[in-house]
N, C-alpha and C positions, 0 to 999 in steps of 0.2 A: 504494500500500500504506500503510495505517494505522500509523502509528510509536508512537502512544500503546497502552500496556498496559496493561489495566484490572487491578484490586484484585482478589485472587482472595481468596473464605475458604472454606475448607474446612469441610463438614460434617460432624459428629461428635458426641460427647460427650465434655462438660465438665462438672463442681463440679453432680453430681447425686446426691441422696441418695438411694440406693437399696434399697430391703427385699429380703430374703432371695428368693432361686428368680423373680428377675424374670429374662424373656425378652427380648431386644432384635432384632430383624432389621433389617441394615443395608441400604440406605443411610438411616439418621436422622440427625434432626439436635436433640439434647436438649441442655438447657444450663441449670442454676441453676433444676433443678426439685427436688419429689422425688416418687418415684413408690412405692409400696407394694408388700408384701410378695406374692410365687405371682401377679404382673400380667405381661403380654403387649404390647410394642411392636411393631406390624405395620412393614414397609418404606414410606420414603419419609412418617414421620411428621416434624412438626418439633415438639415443646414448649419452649417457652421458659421463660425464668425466672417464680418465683415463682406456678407453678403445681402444685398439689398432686394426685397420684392417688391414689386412695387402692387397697385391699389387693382381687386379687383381680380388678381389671379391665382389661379386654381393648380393645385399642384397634388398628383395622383402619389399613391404609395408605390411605395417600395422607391421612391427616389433620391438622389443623392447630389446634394448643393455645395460642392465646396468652397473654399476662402477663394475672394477674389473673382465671383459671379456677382452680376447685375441683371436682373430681369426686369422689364418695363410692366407697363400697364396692359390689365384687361388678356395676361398672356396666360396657356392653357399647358401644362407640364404632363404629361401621358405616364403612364405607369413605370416604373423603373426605369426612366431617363436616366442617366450619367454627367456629371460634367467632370471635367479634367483641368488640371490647374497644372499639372507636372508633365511634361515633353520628353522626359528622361534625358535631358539634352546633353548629358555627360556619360551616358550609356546605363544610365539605369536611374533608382529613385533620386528625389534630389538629396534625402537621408537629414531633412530638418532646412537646408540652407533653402530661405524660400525665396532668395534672391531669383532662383533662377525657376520661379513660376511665375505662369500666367496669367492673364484676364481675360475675362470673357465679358461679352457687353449684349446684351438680348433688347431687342427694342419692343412697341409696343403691341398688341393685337399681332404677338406670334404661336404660336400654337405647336408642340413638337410632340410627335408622336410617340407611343409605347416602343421601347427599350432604344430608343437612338442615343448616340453617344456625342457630346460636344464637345469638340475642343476647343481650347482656348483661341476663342474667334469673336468677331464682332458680327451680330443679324440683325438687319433694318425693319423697320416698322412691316406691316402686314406679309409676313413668311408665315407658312406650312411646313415642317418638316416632317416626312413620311416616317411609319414607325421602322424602327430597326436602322435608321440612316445614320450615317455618320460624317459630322460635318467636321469636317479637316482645313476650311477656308473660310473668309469672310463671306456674306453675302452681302450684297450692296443694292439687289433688285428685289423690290416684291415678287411674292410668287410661289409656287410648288414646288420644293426641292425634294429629292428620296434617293436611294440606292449608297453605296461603300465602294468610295468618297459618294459624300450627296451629289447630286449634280442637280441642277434647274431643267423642270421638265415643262413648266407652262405657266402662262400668265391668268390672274385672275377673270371668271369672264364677265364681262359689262353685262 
């Protein structure tokens, strides 16, 4: 039998700024965010510090918000989305130094679909991301993006 007892931390929230009529279902785990006013925390999300939601959006379970995400307004997070702050850009984790992480910047009225993954990218106001995509670049056009790497498949139709 094992004598050693590992380090438990409990999941929760902590020192989160929170906007008016926000919704949380637990089990999360938020902490040194803040999140915006009539938004929706699905169960089994984690946001970490110094990431921003903004008013109005909705973010499904099982997904994962790291340091140094911004998400705009009125935007729609699908179930176990990913984001990515570390590039491995020394060939593997960065091991603490967060100098060499990224930002990520989500604009408004965007919508990413179940299990896509985002890298540390900038997306302009009214994007779709199809689910399972993985966006490895900026996008700078509105519009429907999907596939790995996402690519632009079409414009919205009038």
């Amino acid at each position: 039998m094992n004598k050693n007892e590992p380090i438990i931390f409990e999941a929760g929230i902590k020192d989160v700024d929170f906007g008016e009529n926000v919704k949380v279902v637990h089990p999360s785990n938020i902490y040194g965010c803040k999140i915006g006013d009539n938004s929706f925390i699905g169960p089994f999300v984690e946001i970490q510090k110094d990431v921003t939601i903004g008013a109005q959006t909705k973010i499904q379970s099982h997904s994962f918000i790291c340091e140094l995400v911004d998400i705009g307004d009125r935007c729609f997070i699908g179930h176990g989305v990913m984001f990515i702050n570390d590039l491995f850009a020394k060939g593997g984790p960065a091991q603490g130094d967060k100098s060499l992480w990224k930002s990520t910047k989500i604009g408004n009225n965007v919508s990413i679909g179940s299990n896509a993954t985002i890298l540390p990218v900038s997306i302009c106001d009214k994007v779709v991301i199809g689910a399972g995509a993985v966006v490895t670049k900026d996008i700078t056009k509105s519009g429907v993006y999907a596939g790995n790497p996402a690519k632009f498949l079409k414009d919205f139709e009038q």
